[in-house]
N, C-alpha and C positions, 0 to 999 in steps of 0.2 A: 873757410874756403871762399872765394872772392866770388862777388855776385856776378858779374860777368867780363869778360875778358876784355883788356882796352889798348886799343892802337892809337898811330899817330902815321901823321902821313908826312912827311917832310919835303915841302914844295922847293923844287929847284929853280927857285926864280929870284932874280934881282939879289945875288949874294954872289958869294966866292964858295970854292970847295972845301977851304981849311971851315968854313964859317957853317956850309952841311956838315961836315966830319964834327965838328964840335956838337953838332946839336942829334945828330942821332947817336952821337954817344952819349952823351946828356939824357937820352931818351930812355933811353935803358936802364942806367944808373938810377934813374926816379923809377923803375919798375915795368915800363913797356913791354906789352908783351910781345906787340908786332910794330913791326916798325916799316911804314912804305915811302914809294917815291911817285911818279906818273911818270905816263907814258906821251910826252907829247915833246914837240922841238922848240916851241917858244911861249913865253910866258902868259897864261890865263888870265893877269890880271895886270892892270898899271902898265906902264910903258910897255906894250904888243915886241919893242924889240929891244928889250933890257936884256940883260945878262941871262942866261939858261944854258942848263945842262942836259945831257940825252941820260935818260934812265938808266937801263941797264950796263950801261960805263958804271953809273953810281953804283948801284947793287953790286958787281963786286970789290968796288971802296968798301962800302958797308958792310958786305961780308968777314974780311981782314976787322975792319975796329970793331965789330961787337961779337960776342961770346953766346948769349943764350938769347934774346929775341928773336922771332920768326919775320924774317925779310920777305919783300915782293915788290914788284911793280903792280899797282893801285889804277889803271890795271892797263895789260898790254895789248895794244890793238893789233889785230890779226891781219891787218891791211898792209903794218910799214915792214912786214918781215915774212917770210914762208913759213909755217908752221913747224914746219923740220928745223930752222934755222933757231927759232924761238924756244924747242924743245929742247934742241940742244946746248942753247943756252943757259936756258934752266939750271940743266941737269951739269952743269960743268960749273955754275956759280953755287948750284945746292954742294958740291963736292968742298969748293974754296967755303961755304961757310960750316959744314960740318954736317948738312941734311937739315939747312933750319929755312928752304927757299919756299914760299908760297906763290903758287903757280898760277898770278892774275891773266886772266884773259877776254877781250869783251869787244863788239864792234866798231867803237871807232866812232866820233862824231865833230872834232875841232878841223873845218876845213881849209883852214891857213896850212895846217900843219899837212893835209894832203895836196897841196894845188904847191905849196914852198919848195916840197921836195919830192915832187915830177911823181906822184902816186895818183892813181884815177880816184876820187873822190865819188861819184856814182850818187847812188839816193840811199835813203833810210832801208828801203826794202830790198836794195840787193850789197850792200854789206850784211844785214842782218841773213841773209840767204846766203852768204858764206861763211857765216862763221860757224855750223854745225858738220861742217865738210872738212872748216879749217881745224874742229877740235880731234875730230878721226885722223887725221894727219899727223895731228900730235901725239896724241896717243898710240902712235903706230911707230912714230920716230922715236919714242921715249920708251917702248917696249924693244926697241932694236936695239939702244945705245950700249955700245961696251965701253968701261964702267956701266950700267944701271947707275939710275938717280940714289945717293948715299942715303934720304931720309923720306916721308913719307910723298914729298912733294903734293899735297893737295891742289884740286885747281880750284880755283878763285872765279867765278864768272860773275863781273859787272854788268849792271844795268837796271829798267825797268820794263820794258817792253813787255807788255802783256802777252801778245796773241805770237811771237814768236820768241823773245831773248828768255823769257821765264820759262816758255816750254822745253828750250834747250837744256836750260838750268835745271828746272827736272828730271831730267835725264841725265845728265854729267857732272853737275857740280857736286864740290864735298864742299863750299862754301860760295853763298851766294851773297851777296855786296848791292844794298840799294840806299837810300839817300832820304834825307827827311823833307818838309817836315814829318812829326810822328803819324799823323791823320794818314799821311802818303804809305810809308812804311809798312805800316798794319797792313795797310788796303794791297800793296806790293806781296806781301808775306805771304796773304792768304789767299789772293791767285798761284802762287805759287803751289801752295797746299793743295788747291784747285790742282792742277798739273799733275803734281804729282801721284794723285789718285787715278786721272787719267792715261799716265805712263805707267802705272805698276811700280810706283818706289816710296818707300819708306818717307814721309817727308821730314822724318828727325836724324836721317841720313846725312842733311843738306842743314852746316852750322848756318845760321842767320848771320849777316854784320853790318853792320848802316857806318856811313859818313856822316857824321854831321856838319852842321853849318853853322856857325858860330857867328857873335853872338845869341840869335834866336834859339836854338833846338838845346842851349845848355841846361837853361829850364825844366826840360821835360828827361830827362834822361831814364828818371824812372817809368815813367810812359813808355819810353820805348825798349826799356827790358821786358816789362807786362806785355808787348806786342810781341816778343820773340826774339828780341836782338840779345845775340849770345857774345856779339863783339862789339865793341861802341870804338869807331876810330874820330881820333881827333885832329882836324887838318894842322896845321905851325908852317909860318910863311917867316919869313927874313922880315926880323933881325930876330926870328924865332925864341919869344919870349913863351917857355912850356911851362909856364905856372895852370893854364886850362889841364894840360895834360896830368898834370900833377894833381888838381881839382876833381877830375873823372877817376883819377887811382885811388885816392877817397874816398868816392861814393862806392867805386867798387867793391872795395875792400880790400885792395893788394896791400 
């Protein structure tokens, strides 16, 4: 049985679409278990206005090419869409891929991408003040949907915010998403555990998974199983060479 589950996130930046389509099926093929994309309009790194693709258009590309890895948006800001709108997106790309959608969702912080395309940007404290209102909304829209969601859809809530995005996450998530290094990780995990004794919930209810950062945190990967990460995702940028990926399916044991 594989030591812990391994993702890959597949950045839509400075590439073409046949050149994603090649590489999340490739991702799979070596054994991925999850396979994501983000959620933002233009590229995070290198030329600000190269080549990019909007997310959830990918996702259900990615639905169609792959068969058994779990897909999602890595993860979906609650700012650029209404909640309803987002749920039911979900729930109509989990149908086109068979029930395999993981349901990212998290505040929101590249401000290009809210000021480019006419969305209020605000401060740290009042996105994060809506996104516990935006997750009831979701879950309200996704309990109404005819069809219902085809597979479990989990949601996914990104971030680290201690005094509010973890508290949420205690309360709603079935996986919760933070970022190395491992020092960080640990320290993120276990406010959380913190929380969730304070909300009344299970905290082995809520799978762990970290992003890593690459080159540095390859090193440690055993570090941050010992901390709790039941998911290790491996970021792959264009010209998306996944021999990392292929490296972590390895250590894991797939």
């Amino acid at each position: 049985m594989p030591r812990f589950r391994v993702g890959v996130q597949i950045e839509p930046q400075h590439c073409s679409i046949s050149e994603l389509r090649d590489a999340w099926r490739r991702a799979e093929e070596l054994g991925a278990n999850s396979i994501y994309t983000w959620d933002h309009f233009f590229p995070l790194s290198g030329d600000p206005r190269g080549r990019h693709f909007e997310g959830w258009s990918l996702l259900g590309a990615m639905a169609c090419d792959t068969e058994r890895a779990a897909i999602g948006v890595l993860v979906s800001c609650h700012s650029y869409r209404s909640p309803d709108l987002v749920a039911d997106m979900a729930r109509t790309v989990d149908h086109v891929s068979g029930g395999r959608v993981v349901l990212g969702y998290g505040a929101g912080w590249a401000e290009d991408d809210y000021r480019e395309y006419g969305f209020e940007f605000g401060t740290v404290r009042t996105r994060l003040a809506a996104l516990e209102p935006g997750i009831a909304r979701l879950k309200a829209r996704l309990a109404s949907l005819n069809p219902p969601p085809l597979g479990r859809l989990p949601l996914m809530i990104g971030g680290e915010g201690e005094r509010v995005l973890l508290r949420v996450a205690a309360e709603h998530a079935d996986i919760w998403t933070g970022f190395g290094p491992v020092e960080t990780f640990a320290r993120k995990t276990g406010v959380l555990d913190d929380w969730c004794e304070k909300v009344g919930r299970d905290p082995s209810a809520i799978e762990r998974s970290v992003l890593i950062e690459l080159p540095g945190d390859l090193d440690h990967i055993d570090e941050f199983e010992a901390a709790g990460a039941q998911e290790i995702i491996v970021p792959s940028g264009a010209p998306f060479d996944l021999s990392t990926l292929a490296e972590v399916l390895r250590m894991a044991g797939t």
